[in-house]
PDB file of N, CA, C and O in Angstrom:
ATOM      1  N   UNK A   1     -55.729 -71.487 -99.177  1.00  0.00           N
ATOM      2  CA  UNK A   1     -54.669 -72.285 -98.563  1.00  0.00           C
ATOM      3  C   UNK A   1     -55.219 -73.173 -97.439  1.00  0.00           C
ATOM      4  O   UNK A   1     -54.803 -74.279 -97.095  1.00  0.00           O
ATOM      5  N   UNK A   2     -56.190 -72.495 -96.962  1.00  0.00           N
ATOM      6  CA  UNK A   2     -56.767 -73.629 -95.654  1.00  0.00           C
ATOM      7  C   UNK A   2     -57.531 -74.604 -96.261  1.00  0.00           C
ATOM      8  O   UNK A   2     -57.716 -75.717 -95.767  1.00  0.00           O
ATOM      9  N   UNK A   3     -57.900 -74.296 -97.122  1.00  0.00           N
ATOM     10  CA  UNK A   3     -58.941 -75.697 -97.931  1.00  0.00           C
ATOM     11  C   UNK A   3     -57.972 -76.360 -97.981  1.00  0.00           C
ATOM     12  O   UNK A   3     -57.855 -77.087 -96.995  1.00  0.00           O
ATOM     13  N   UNK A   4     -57.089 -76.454 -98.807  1.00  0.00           N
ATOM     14  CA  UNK A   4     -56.102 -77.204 -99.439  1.00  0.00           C
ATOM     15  C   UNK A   4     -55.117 -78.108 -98.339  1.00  0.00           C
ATOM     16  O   UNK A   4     -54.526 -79.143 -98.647  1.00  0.00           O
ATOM     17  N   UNK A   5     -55.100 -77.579 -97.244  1.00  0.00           N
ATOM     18  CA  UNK A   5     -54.806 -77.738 -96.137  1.00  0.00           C
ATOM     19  C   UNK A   5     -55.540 -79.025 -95.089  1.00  0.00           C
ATOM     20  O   UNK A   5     -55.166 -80.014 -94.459  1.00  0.00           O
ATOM     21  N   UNK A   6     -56.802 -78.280 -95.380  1.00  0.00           N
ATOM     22  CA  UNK A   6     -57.565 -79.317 -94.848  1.00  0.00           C
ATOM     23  C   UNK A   6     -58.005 -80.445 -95.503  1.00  0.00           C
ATOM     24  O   UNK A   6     -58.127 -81.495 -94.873  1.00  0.00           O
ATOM     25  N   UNK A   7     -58.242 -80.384 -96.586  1.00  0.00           N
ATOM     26  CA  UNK A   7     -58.664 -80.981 -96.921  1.00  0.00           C
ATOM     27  C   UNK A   7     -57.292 -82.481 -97.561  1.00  0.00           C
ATOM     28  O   UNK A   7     -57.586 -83.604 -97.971  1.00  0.00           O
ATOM     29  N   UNK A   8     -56.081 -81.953 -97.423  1.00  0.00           N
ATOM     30  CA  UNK A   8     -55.196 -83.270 -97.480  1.00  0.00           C
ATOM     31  C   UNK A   8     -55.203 -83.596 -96.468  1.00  0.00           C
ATOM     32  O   UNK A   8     -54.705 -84.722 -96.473  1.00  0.00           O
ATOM     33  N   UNK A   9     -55.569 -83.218 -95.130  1.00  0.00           N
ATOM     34  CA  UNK A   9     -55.613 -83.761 -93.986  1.00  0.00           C
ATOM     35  C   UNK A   9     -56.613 -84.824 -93.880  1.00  0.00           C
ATOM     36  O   UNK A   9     -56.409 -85.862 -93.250  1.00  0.00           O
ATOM     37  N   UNK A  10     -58.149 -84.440 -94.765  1.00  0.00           N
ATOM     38  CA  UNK A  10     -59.379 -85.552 -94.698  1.00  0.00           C
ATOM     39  C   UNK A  10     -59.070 -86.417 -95.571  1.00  0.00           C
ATOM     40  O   UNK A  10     -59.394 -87.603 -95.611  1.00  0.00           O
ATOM     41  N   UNK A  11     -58.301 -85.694 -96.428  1.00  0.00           N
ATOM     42  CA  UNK A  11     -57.801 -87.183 -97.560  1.00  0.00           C
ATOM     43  C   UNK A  11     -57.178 -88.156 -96.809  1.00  0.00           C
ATOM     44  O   UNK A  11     -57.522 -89.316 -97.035  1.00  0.00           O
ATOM     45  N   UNK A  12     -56.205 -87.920 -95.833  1.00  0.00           N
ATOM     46  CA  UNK A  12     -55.124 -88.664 -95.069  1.00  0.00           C
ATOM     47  C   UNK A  12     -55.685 -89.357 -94.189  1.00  0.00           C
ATOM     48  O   UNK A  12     -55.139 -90.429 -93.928  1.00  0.00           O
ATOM     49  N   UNK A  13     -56.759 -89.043 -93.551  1.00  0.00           N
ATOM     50  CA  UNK A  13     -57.859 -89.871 -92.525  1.00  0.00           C
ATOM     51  C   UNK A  13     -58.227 -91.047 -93.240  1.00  0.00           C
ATOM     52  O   UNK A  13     -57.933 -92.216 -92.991  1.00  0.00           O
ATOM     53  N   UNK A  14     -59.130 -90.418 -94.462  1.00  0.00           N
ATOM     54  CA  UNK A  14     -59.724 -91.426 -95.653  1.00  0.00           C
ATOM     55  C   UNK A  14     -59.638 -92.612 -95.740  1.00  0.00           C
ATOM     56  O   UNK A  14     -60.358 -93.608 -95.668  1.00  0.00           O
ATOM     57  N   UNK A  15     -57.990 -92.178 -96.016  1.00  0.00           N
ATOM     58  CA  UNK A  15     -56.974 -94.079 -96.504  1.00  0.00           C
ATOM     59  C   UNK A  15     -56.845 -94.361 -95.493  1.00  0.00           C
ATOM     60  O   UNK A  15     -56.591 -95.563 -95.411  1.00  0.00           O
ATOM     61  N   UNK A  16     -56.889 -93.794 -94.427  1.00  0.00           N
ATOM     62  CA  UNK A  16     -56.265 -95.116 -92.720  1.00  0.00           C
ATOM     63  C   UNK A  16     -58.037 -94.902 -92.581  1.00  0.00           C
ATOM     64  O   UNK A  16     -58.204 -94.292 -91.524  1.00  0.00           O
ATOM     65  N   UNK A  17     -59.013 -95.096 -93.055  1.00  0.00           N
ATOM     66  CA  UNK A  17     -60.150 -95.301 -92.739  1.00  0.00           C
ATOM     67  C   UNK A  17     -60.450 -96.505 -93.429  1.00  0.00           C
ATOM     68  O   UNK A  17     -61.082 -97.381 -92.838  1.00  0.00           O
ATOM     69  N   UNK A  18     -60.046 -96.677 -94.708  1.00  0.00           N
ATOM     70  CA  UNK A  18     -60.246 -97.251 -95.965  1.00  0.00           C
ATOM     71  C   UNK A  18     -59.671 -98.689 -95.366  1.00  0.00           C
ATOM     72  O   UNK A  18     -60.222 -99.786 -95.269  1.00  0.00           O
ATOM     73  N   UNK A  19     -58.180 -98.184 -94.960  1.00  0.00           N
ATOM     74  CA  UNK A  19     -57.609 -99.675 -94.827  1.00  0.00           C
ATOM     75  C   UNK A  19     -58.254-100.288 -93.188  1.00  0.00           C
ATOM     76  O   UNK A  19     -58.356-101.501 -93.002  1.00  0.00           O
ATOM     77  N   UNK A  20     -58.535 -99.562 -92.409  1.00  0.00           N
ATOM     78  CA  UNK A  20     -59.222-100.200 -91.351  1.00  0.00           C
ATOM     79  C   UNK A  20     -60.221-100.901 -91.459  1.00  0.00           C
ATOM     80  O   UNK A  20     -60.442-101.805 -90.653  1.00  0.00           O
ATOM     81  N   UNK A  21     -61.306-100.535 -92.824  1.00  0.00           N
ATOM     82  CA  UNK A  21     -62.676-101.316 -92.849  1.00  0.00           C
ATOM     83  C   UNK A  21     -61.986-102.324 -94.012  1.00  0.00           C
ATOM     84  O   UNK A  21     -62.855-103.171 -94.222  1.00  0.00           O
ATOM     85  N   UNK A  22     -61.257-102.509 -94.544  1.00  0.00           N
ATOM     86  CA  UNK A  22     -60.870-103.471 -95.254  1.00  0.00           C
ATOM     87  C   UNK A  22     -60.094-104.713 -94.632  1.00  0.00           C
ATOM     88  O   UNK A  22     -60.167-105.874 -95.034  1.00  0.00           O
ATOM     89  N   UNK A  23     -59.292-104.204 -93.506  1.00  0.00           N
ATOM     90  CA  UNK A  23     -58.637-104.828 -92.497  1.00  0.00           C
ATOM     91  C   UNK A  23     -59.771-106.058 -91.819  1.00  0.00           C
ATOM     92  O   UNK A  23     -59.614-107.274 -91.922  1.00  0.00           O
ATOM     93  N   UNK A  24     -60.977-105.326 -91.085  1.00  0.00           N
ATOM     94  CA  UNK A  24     -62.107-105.880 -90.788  1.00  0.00           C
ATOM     95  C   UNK A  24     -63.153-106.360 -91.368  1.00  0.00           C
ATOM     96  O   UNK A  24     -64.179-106.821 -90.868  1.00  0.00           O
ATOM     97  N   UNK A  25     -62.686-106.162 -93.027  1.00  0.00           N
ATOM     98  CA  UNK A  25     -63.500-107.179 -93.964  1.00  0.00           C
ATOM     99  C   UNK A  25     -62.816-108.574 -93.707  1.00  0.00           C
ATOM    100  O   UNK A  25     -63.281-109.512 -93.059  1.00  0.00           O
ATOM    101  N   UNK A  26     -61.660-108.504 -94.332  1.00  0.00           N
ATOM    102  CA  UNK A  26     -60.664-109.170 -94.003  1.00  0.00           C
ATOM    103  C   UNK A  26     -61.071-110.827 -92.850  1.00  0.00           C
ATOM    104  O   UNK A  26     -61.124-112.040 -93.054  1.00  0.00           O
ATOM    105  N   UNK A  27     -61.281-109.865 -91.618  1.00  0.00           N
ATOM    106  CA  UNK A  27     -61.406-110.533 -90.959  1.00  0.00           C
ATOM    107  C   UNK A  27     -62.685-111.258 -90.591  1.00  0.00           C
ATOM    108  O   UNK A  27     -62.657-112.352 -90.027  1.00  0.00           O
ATOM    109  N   UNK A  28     -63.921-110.570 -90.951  1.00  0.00           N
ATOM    110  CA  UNK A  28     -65.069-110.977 -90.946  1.00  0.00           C
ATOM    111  C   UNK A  28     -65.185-112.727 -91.982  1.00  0.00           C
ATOM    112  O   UNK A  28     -65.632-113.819 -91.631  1.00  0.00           O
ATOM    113  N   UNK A  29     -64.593-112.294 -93.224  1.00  0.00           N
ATOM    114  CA  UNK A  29     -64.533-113.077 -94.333  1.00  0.00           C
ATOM    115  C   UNK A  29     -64.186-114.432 -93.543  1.00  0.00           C
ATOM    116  O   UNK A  29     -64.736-115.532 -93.605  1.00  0.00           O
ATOM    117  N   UNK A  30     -62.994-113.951 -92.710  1.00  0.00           N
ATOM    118  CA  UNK A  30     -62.013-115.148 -92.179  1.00  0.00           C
ATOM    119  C   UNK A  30     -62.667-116.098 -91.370  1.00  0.00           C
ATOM    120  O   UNK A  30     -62.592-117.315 -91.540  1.00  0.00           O
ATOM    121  N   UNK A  31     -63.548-115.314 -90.159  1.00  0.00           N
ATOM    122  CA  UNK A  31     -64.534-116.145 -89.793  1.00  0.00           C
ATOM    123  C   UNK A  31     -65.368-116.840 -90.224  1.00  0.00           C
ATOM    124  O   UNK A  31     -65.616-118.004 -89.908  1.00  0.00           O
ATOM    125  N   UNK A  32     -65.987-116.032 -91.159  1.00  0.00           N
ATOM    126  CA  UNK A  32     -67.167-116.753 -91.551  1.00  0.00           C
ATOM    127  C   UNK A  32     -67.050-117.667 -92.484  1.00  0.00           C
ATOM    128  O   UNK A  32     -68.088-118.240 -92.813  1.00  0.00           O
ATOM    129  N   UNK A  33     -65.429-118.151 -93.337  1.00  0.00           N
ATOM    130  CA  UNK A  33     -65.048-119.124 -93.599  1.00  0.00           C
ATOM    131  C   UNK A  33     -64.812-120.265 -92.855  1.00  0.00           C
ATOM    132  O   UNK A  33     -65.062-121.420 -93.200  1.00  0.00           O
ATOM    133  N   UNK A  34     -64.224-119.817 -91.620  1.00  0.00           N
ATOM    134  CA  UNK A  34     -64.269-121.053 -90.901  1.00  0.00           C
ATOM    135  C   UNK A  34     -64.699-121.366 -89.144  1.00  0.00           C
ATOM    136  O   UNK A  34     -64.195-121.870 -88.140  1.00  0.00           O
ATOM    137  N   UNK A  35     -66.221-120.554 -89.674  1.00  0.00           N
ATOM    138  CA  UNK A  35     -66.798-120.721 -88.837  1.00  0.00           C
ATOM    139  C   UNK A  35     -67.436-122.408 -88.331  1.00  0.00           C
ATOM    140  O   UNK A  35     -67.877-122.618 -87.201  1.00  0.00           O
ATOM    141  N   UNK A  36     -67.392-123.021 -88.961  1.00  0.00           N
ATOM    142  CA  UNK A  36     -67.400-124.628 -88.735  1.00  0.00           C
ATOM    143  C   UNK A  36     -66.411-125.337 -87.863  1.00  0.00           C
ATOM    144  O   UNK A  36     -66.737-126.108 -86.961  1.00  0.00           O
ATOM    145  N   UNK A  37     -64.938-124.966 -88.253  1.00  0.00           N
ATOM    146  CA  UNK A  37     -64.495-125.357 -87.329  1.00  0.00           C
ATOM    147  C   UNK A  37     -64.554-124.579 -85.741  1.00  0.00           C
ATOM    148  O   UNK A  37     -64.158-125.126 -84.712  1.00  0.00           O
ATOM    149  N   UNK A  38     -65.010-123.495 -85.799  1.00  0.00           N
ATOM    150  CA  UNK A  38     -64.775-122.622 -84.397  1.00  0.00           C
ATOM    151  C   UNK A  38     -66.452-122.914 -83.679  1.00  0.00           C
ATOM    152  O   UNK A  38     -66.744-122.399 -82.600  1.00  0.00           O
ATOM    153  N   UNK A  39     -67.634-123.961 -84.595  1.00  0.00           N
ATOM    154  CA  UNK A  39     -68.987-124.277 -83.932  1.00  0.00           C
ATOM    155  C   UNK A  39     -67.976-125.380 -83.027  1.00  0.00           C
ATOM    156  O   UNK A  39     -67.994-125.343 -81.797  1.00  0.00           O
ATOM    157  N   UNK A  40     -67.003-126.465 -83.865  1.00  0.00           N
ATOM    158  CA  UNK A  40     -67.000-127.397 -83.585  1.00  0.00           C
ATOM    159  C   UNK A  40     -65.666-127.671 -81.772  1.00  0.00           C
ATOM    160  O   UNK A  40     -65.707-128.387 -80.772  1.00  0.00           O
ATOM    161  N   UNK A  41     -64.611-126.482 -82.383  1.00  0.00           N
ATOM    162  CA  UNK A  41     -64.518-126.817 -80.916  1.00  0.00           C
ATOM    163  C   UNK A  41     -65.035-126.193 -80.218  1.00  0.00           C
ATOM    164  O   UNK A  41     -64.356-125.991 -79.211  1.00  0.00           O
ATOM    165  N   UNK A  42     -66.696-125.375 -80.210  1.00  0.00           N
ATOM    166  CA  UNK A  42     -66.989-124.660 -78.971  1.00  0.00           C
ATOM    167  C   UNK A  42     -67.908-126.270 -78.385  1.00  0.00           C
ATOM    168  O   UNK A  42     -68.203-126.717 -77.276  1.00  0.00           O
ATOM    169  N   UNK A  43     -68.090-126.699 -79.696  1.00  0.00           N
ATOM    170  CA  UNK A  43     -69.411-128.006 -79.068  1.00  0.00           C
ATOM    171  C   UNK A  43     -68.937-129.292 -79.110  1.00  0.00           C
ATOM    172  O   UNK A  43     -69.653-130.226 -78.746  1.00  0.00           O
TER     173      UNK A  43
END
């Protein structure tokens, strides 16, 4: 029972782990698409 226990608990971490590094793919992607415009108004 404690396996079973615990271990839906690491499952449940997992997916809010899963969607956090996907979240910050996400956003990486976003930059580095338009990282041209963000050279251009720094310069």
């Amino acid at each position: 029972m404690e396996f079973r226990r615990k271990f839906g608990k690491k499952k449940q971490k997992h997916s809010q782990k899963g969607l956090l590094l996907a979240l910050a793919l996400a956003v990486v992607l976003y930059l580095w698409f338009n990282a041209d415009a963000f050279i251009k108004a720094l310069f």
